[in-house]
C-alpha positions in Angstrom: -70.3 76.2 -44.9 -69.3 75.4 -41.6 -68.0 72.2 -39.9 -70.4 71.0 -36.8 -67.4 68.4 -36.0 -65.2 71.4 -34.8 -68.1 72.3 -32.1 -66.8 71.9 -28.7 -69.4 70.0 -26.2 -67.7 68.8 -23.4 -67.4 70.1 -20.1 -63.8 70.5 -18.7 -62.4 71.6 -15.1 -60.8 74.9 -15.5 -59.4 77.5 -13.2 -61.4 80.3 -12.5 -58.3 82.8 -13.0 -58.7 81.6 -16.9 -62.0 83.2 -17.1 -60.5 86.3 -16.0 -57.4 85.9 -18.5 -60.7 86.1 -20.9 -62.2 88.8 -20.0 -59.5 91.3 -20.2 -58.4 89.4 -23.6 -61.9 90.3 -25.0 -61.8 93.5 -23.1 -58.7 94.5 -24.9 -60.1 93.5 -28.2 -63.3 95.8 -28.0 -61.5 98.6 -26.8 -59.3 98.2 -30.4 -62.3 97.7 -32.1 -64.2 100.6 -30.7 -67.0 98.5 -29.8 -67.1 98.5 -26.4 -70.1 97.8 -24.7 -70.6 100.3 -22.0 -70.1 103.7 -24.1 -72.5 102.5 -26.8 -75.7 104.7 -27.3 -77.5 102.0 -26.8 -77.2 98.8 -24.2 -76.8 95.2 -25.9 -80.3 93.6 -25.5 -80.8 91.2 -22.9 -78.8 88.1 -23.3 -81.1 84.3 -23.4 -80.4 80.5 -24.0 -82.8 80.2 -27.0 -83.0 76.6 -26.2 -84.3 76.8 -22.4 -85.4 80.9 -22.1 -83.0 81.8 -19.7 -80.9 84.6 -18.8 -77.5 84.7 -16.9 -77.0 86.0 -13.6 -73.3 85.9 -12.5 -69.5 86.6 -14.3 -70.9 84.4 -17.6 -73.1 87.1 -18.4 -70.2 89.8 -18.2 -67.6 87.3 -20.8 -70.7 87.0 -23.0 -71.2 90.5 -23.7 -67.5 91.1 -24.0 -67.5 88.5 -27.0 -70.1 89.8 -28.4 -69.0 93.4 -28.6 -65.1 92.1 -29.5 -66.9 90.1 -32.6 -69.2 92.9 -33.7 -72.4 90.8 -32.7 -75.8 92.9 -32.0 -77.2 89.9 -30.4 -76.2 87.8 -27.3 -78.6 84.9 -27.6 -76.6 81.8 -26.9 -76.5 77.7 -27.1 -74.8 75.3 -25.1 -72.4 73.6 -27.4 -73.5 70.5 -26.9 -77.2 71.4 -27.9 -76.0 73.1 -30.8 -73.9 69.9 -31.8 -77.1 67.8 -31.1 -78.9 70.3 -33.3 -76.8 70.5 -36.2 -75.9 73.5 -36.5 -72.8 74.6 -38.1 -69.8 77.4 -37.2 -69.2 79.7 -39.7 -65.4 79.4 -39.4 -63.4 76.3 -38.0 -61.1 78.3 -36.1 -64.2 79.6 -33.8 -63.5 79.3 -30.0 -66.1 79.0 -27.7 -67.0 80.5 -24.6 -66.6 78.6 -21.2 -69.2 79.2 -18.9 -68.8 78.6 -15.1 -71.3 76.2 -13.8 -72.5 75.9 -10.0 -71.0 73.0 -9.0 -67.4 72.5 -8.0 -65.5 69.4 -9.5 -63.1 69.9 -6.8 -64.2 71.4 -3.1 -60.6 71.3 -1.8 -59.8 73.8 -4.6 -61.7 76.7 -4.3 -60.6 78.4 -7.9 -61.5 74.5 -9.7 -65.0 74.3 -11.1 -67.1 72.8 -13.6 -67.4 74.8 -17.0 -69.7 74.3 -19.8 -68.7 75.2 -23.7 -71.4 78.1 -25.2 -71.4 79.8 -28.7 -72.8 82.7 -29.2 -75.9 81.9 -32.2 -74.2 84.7 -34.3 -71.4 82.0 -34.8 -73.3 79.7 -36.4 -74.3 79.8 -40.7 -77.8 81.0 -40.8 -78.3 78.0 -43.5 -77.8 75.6 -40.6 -80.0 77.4 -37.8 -82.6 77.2 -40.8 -82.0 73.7 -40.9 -82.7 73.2 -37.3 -85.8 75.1 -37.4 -87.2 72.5 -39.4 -87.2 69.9 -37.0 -90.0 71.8 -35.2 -92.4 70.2 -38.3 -93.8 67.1 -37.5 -93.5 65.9 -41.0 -90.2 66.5 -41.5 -88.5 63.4 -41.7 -89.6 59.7 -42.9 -92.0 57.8 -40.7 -89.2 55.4 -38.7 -87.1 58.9 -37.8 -90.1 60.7 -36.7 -91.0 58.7 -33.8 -87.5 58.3 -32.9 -86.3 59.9 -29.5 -84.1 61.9 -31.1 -86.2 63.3 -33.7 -88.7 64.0 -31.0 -85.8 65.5 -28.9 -84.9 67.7 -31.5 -88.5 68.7 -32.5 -88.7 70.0 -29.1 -85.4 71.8 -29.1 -86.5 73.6 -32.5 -89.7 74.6 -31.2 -88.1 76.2 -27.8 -85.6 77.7 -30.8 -88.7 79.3 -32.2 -90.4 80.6 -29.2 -87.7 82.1 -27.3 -86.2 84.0 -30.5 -90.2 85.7 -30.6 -89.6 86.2 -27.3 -86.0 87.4 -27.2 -87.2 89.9 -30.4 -90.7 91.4 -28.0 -89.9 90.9 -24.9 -93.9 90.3 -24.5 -93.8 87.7 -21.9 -91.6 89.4 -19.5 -92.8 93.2 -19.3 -94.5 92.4 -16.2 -91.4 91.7 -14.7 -89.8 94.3 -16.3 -92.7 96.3 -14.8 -92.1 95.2 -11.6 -88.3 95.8 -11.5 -88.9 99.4 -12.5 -91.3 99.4 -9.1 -88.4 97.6 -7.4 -85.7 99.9 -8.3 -87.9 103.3 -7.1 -88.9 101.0 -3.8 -85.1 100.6 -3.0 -84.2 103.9 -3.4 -86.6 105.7 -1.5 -87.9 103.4 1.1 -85.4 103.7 4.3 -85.2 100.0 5.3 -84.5 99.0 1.4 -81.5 101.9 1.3 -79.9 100.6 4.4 -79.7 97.5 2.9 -78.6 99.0 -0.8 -76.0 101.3 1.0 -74.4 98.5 3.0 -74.5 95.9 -0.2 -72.4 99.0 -1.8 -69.6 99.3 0.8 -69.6 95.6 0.9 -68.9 95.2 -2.8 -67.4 98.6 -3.6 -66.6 100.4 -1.0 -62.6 100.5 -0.9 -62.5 100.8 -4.3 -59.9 103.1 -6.0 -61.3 106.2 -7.7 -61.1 104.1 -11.2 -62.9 101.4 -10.3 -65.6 103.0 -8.6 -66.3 104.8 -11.9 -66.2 101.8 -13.6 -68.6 100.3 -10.7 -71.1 103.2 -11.0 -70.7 103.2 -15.0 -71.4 99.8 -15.5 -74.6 99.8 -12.9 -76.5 102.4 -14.9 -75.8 100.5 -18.5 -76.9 97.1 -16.5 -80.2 98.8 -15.3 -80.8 100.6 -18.7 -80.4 97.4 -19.8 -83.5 95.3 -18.0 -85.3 98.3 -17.6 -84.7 100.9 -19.3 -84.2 103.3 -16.8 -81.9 106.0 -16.6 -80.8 106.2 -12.9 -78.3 109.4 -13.7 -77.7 110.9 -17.0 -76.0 109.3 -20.0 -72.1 109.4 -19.8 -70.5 112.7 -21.7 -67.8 111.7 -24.5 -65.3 113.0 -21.8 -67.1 110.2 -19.3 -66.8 108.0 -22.1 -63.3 108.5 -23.2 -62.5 108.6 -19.1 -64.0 105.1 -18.8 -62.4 103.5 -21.7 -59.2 104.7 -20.3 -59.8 102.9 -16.6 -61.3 100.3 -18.3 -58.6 99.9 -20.6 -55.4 99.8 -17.6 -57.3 97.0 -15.8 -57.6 94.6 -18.8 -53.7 95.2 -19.5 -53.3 93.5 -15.7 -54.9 90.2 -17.0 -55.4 89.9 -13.1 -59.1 89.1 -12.0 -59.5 93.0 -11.0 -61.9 93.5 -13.7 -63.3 90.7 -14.0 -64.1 91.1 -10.2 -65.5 94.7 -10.5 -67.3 94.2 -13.7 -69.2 91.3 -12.2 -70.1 93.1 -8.6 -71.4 96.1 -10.5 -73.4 93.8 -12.8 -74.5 91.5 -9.2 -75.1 94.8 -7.3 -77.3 96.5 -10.7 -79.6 93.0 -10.5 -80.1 93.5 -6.4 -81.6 96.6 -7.1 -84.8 95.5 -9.5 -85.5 92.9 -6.9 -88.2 93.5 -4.1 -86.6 94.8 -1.0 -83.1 94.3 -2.6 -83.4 90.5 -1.9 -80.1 88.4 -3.0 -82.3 86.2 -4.8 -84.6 86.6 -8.0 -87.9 87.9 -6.2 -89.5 90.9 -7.8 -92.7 90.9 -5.8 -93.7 90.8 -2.2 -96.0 87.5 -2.4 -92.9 86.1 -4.2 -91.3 85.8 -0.8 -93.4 82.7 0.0 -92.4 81.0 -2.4 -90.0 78.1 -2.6 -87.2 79.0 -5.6 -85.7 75.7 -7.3 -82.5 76.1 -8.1 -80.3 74.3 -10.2 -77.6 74.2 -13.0 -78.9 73.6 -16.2 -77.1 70.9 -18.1 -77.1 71.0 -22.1 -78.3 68.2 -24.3 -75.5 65.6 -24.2 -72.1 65.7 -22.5 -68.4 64.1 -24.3 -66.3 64.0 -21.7 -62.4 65.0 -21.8 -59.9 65.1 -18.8 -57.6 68.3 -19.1 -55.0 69.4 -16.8 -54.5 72.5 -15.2 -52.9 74.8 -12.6 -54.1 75.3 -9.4 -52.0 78.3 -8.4 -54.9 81.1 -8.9 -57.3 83.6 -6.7 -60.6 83.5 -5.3 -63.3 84.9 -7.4 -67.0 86.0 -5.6 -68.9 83.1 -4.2 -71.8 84.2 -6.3 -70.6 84.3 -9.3 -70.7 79.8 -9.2 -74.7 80.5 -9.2 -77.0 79.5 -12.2 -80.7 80.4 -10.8 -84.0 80.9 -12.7 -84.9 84.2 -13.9 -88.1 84.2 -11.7 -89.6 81.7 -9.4 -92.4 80.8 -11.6 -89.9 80.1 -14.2 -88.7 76.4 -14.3 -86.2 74.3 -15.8 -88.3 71.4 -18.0 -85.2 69.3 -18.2 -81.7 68.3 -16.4 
């Protein structure tokens, strides 16, 4: 059995070069395990919070996948730590580390590479006797009389209910074909329509443009696993064992820099891949025309409870993308319930 005390919850100030340090580390650790994303048969499913539905949308996504495939998970739903703390839910090994996920606020706007991070455990991590456990909040007679109409309890019934819900959805994907529908119209739009493809073709120069040769393959690569991905579309044919073997390899010399140079090009191929399923290759999350009226909320969703800790850290570090601070909803009909 696990021990919930070791869960991390708090959010600390961190530099963004750390999350890069991270990404080659898991990087490194996939590519010894031979479970590296990108040259598997099949994409990892799409990853969702199982307490609120959502998916992510910047460099978060990119170190989630990464821990996924460097721990051998199949799965890449995920909890803040604090909800999973607040849920009772328990690691499977004490020595677990969590991920820390970039939030959209900066703690500190005089240093650019400062932000606000959030701690996030992968479910996998947690002893399916404990998730269980949770579950069972989401009965109403679970409990004795004075704890059931406690906040709390009601708190947590809620919580295990979402659980439920966005698991069925995470294992059908029911609720979100149309969108998926609509991303597969969006992609064939962009690519054929000449107004869209100016705007694709600049958005590629812009992002990867002056690329080296290596990178580039790693750009276009990881663009075609992304849209496979939400879509399942095949923009080009499936990489050849020799592709494969050549990607590893690029992949492979840029996580032994621990600089942010992968991190950077993973996340602009992942940023440019999500452009393309929106309508007219929009920046934001529209995937139809009559979703250009609308007004898109946007805002950083914050986990159940916070402990804080003070930590102290180095401010000698790079710039990564100014997009990659972003949190937004998956669509604009899709709306956080809580803050």
């Amino acid at each position: 059995m696990g021990n919930k005390t070791q869960i991390r919850t708090y959010p600390v100030d961190v530099v963004c070069e750390s999350l890069s340090h991270d990404i080659c580390r898991y990087m490194k650790e996939c590519i010894e395990n031979g479970s590296v994303p990108y040259v598997q048969d099949l994409p990892l499913p799409q990853d969702m919070n199982v307490i609120n539905g959502r998916h992510l949308g910047d460099i978060n996504k990119v170190l989630l996948e990464l821990k996924a495939g460097s721990s051998g998970s199949k799965s890449l739903r995920w909890i803040n730590g604090s909800d999973a703390a607040f849920m009772e839910l328990e690691l499977k090994d004490d020595s677990t580390e969590p991920l820390l996920f970039l939030a959209n606020i900066k703690r500190n706007v005089s240093c650019k590479s400062e932000t606000e991070v959030q701690t996030v455990y992968l479910l996998d991590q947690f002893s399916e006797t404990s998730i269980f456990h949770a579950l069972k909040y989401s009965r109403s007679d679970n409990g004795i009389a004075s704890e059931i109409n406690s906040p709390v309890f009601r708190q947590k019934k809620i919580f295990a209910q979402n659980m439920i819900k966005n698991t069925s959805e995470y294992d059908t994907g029911i609720s979100e074909s149309f969108v998926r529908e609509n991303k597969r119209k969006n992609i064939k739009r962009n690519t054929e329509v000449r107004d869209f493809l100016k705007k694709l073709s600049s958005a590629y120069r812009n992002s990867a443009g002056r690329y080296e040769k290596e990178r580039k393959f790693i750009f276009h690569a990881l663009n075609d696993y992304y849209i496979r991905q939400e879509t399942g579309l095949n923009l080009h044919r499936k990489l050849s064992d020799e592709q494969k073997d050549e990607l590893l390899s690029y992949l492979e010399i840029l996580s032994e820099n621990s600089s942010s140079v992968l991190s950077k090009t993973l996340t602009e191929s992942f940023l440019y891949s999500q452009r393309m399923t929106h309508y007219g290759f929009e920046k934001d999350r529209l995937f139809t025309k009559e979703d250009l009226s609308k007004n898109i909320t946007v805002k950083a969703p914050k986990a159940a409870a916070f402990e804080q800790q003070s930590v102290s850290i180095s401010r000698n570090t790079g710039r990564i993308p100014e997009r990659e601070f972003d949190i937004k909803p998956r669509h604009p009909s899709h709306r956080l319930n809580r803050c």
